[in-house]
VMD Tcl script that draws the C-alpha trace (Angstrom):
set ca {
  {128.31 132.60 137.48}
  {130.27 129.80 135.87}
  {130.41 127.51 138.35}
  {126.90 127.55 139.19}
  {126.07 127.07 135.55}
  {128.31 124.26 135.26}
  {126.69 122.82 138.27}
  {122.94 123.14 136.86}
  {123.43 121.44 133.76}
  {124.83 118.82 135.86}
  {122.34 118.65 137.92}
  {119.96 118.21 135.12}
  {121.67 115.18 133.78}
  {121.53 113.92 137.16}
  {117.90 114.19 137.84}
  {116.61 113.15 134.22}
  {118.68 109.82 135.06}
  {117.32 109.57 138.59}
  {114.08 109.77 137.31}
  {114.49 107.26 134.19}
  {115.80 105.12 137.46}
  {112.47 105.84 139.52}
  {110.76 104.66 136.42}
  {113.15 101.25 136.54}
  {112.12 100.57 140.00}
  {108.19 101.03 139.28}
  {108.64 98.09 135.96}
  {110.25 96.43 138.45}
  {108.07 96.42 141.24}
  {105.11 95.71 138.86}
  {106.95 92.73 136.79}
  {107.59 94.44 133.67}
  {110.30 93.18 131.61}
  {109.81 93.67 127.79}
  {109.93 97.64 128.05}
  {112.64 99.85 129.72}
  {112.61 103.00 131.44}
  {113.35 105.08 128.58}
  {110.74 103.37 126.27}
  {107.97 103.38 129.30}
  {108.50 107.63 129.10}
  {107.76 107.71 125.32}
  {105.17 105.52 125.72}
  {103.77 107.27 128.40}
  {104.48 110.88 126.72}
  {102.60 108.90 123.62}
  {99.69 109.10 125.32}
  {96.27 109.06 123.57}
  {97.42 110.51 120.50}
  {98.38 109.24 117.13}
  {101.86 110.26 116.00}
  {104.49 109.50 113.87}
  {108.32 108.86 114.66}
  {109.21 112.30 113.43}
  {106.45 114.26 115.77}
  {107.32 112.44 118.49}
  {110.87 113.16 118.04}
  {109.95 116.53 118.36}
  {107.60 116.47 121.09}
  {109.58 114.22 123.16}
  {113.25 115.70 122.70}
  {114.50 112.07 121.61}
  {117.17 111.57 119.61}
  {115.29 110.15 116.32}
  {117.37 107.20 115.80}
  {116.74 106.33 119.46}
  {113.26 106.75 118.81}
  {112.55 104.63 115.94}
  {114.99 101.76 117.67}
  {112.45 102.30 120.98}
  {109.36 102.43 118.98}
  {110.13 99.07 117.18}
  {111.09 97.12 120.19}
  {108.01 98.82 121.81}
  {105.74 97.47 118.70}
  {107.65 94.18 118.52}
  {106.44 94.12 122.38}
  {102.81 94.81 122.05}
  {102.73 98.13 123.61}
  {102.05 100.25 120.54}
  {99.91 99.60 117.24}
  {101.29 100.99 114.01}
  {99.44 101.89 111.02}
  {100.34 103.45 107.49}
  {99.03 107.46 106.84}
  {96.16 107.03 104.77}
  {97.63 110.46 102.87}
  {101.14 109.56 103.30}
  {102.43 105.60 102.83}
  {104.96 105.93 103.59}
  {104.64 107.74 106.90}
  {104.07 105.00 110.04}
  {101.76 106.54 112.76}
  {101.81 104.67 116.29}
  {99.28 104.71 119.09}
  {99.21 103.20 122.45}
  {97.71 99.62 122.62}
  {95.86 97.73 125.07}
  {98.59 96.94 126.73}
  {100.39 99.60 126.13}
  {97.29 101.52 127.80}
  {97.24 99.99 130.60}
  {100.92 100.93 131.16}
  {100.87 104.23 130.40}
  {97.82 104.20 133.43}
  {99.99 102.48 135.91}
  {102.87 105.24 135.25}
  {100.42 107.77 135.40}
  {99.30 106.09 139.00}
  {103.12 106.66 139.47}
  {103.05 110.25 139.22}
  {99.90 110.83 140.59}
  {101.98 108.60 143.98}
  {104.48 111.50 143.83}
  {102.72 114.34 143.30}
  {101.45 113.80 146.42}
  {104.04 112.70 148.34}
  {105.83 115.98 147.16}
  {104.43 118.23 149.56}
  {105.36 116.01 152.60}
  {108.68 115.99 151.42}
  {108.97 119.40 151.53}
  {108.19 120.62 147.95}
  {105.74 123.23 146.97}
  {104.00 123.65 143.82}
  {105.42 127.49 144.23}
  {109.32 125.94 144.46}
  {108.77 123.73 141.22}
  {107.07 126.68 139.57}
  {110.00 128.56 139.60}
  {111.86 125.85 139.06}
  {110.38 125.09 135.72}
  {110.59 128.72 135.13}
  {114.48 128.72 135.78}
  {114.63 125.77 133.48}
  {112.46 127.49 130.49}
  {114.69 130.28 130.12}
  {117.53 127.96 130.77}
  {115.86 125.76 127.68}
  {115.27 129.27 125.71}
  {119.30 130.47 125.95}
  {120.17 126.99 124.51}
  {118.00 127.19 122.07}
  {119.00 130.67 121.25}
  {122.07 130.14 121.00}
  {121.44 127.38 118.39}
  {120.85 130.37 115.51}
  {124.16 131.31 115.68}
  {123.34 135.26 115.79}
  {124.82 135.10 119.64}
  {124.14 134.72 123.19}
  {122.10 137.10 124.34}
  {118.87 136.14 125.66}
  {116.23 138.68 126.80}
  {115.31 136.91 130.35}
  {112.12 138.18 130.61}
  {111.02 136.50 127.16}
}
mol new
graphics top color blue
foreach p $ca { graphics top sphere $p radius 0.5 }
foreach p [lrange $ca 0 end-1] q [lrange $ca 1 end] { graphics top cylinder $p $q radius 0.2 }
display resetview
């Protein structure tokens, strides 16, 4: 068992940094230069909502120093509006932009590409179902063992 757990979170550094490369290529290919890979994802995980740093943060799993870094650059860019909580002042809440719109479409165009290309290259929505189920309990231990009470994890929660 320990090898093949030291092999899967491995593998899962691997592939979130093949994919933040994936998303390099695509701001490539499209001439994008004042937003990186990392900063295209929270923009794109951004959405059509309204958050602050701190949700984001928590919706995202982003370090929150990274976050607020990448959401300034991404303001100081164009990509995202910022405006003061009208309960709150001093609470910043950011939204997509025009621009930053019409980048979050062209990443979704992205995925939409490789969602179906997936099945040609041999991947079923089956295969990543259980995939993402392996990962959720994966995600669940961690977190688990976060409380400090131990490590045992009912699977089937």
């Amino acid at each position: 068992m320990r090898q093949p757990y030291y092999d899967s979170i491995l593998l899962i550094e691997r592939l979130h940094r093949h994919f933040l490369e994936v998303l390099k290529v695509e701001l490539d290919r499209l001439g994008v230069q004042d937003i990186n890979n990392v900063q295209s994802l929270i923009l794109y995980n951004i959405g059509d909502d309204e958050l602050t740093v701190g949700e984001l943060t928590a919706r995202g799993y982003y370090l929150g120093s990274n976050v607020s870094y990448n959401v300034k650059k991404m303001h100081e860019n164009g990509y995202l509006a910022q405006e003061r909580s009208a309960h709150d002042r001093r609470s910043v809440r950011v939204k997509l932009s025009d621009k930053g719109l019409a980048l979050r479409d062209k990443i979704k165009d992205l995925f939409a590409r490789q969602v179906e290309a997936l099945d040609r290259n041999g991947l079923t929505t089956e295969e990543l179902t259980r995939a993402n189920e392996t990962m959720r309990k994966l995600e669940r231990f961690w977190s688990s063992s976060l409380d400090y009470t131990g490590f045992s994890v009912n699977p089937a929660a």
